[in-house]
N, C-alpha and C positions, 0 to 999 in steps of 0.2 A: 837151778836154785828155786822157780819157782813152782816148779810140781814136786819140790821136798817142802817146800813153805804150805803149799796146798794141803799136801799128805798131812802136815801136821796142825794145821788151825780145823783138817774134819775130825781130826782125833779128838782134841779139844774140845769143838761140839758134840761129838759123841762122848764124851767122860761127863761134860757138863748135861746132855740130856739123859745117861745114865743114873748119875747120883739126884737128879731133880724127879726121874721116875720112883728109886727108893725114895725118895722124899714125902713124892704122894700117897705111897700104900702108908704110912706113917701119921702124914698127915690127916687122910681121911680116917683109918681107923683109929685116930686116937693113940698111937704108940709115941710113947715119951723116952723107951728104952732106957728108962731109970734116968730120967735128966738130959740124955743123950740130945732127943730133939725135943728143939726148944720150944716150938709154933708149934699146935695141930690145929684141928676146924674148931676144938672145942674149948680150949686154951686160951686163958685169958679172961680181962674183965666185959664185964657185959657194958657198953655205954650206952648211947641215947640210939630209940629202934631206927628212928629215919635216917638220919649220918649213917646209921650200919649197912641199910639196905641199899643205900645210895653208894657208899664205897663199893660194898661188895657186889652189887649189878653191875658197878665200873668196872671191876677188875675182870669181871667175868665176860664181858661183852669186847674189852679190850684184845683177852686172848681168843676171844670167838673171833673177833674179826679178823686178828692177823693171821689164826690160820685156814680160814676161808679163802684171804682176798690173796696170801699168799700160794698157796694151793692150785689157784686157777691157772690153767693153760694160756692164756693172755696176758697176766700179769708176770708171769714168767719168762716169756719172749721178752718184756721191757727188760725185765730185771737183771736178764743174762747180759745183757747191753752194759749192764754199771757193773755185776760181778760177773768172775771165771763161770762160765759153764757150771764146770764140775763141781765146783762149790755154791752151787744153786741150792742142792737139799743140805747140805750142813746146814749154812745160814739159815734156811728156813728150820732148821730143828732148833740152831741154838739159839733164835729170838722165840721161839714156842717155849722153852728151857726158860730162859729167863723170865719172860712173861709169868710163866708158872710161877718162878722167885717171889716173884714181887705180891703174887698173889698173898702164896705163904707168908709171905713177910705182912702184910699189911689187912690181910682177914681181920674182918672184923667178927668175933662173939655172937652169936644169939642163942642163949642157954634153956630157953625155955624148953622143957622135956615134949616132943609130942607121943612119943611113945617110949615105955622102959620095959625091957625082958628081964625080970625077975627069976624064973625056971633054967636051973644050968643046964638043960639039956639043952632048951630052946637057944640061949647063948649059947651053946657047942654049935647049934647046928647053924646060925647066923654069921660064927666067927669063920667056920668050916666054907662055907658059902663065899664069904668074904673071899680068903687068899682065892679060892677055886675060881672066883673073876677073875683077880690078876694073874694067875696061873695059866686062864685062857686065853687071855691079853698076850701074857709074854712068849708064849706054845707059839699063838698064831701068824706072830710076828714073824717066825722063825719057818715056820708053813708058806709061809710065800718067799720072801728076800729079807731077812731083817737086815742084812748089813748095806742092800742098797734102799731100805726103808727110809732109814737114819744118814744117808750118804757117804757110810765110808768103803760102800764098792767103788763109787763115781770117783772121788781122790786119789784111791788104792790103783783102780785102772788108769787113772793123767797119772801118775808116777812114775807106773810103768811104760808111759808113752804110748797105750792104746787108747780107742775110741768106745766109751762104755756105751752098746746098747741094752733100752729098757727089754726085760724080757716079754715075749709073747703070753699071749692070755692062756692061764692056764687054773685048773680049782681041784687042790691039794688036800688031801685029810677032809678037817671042818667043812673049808668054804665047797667040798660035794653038795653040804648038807641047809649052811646059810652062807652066803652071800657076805655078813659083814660079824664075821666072831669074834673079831677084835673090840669093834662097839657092843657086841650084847656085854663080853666078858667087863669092859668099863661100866654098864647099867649094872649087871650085879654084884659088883664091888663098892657101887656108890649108895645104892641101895641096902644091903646086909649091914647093918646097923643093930645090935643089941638096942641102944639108946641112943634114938633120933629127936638131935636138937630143932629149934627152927631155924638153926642154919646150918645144921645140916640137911634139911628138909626142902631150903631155899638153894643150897648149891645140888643137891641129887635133882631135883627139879629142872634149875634152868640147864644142866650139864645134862640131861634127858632129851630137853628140846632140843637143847644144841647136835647135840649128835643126829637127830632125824631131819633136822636141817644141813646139817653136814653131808649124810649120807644122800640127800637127796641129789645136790651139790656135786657131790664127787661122780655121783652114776650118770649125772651129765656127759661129767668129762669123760668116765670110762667107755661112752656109746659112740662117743667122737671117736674115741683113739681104738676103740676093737671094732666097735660098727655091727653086724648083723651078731658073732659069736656073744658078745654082751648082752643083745636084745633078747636074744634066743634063753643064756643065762636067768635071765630077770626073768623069765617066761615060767625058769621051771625051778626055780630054786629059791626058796624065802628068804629076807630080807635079814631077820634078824634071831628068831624063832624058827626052829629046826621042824616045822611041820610041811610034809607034801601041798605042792601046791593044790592038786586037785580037793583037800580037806580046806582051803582056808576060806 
């Protein structure tokens, strides 16, 4: 009973951080889907600038932190202590999932234009841009493990009564070329903007920083856990931008 209870609270978080990811391509670009959804970045009335920047630095720092501090290899050893093992990365997606919610739910406005694309080509090619981030996002996900990305390999294997190991280091397609395409494909979806508000301008920003603090973060851990193949990795393959290292 309880690796079928497990099986299905990762499903759960995985359906909740699925419909929270369409959520985001929606929300950042502005798609309302005729009424459909209700919140996006841009959506809504504008109130007073300091309340805004102060909410909206909250919420954004909130989900920085929970998925940093959850992420680490130490904080994880406690963790697994109060939950199942196996439902270590659910949990840790479905409070990244929610976190998001509340984001959306509670964005505050800032409508000031700092830039507008007038020319409908130049809109073609910003919107074009646009999905082709999340497009590289959701590719590369699937390029490495997406289903034990999100946790429902870890559940799916306590179900069945085996022992899930993480797989060995390995750089599929893209990551030959960068190192982390899942973050560039997030920069250029936050970025590709027809018309960038200032808060839109203020979320592509600090969600810029966050990710090169993230990645920096993460390649800690990955030198701990691969050891010389990761070092060797970083040595010869960019970080985020697909250029030779010997050119950069």
């Amino acid at each position: 009973m309880g690796r079928f209870v497990t099986l299905i609270y990762g499903l759960i978080c995985y359906a909740i951080f699925f419909l929270s990811f369409l959520y985001a391509i929606a929300f950042i670009g502005n798609i309302t889907l005729n009424g459909i959804v209700p919140k996006t970045i841009d959506s809504g009335t504008e109130g007073d600038l300091t309340k805004s920047l102060f909410v909206n630095a909250l919420l954004l720092g909130l989900f920085a932190i929970q998925h940093s501090v959850m992420a680490r290899q130490g904080f994880k050893k406690w963790w697994t202590q109060i939950i199942p093992k196996p439902a270590e990365r659910s949990t840790y997606v479905l409070l990244s999932s929610l976190l998001l919610c509340i984001l959306y739910w509670q964005w505050e406005p800032l409508l000031q234009p700092i830039w507008t694309l007038d020319n409908e080509t130049g809109k073609l090619i910003i919107q074009t841009l646009f999905w082709f981030g999340w497009g590289i996002v959701l590719i590369s996900t699937f390029m490495i493990n997406h289903f034990e990305l999100f946790g429902l390999q870890q559940v799916f294997y306590h179900a069945k009564g085996k022992e899930f190991q993480y797989p060995s280091f390995r750089t599929p397609a893209l990551y030959k070329f960068i190192r982390h395409p899942i973050m560039l494909g997030f920069i250029i979806a936050f970025w590709a903007a027809p018309k960038m508000t200032l808060g839109h301008l203020i979320f592509s920003v600090a969600t810029t920083g966050y990710i090169f603090i993230g990645i920096m973060l993460e390649e800690r851990d990955l030198v701990s856990f691969h050891g010389e193949k990761y070092k060797k990795y970083k040595k010869e393959v960019s970080m985020i931008l697909p250029i030779p290292k010997s050119k950069l």
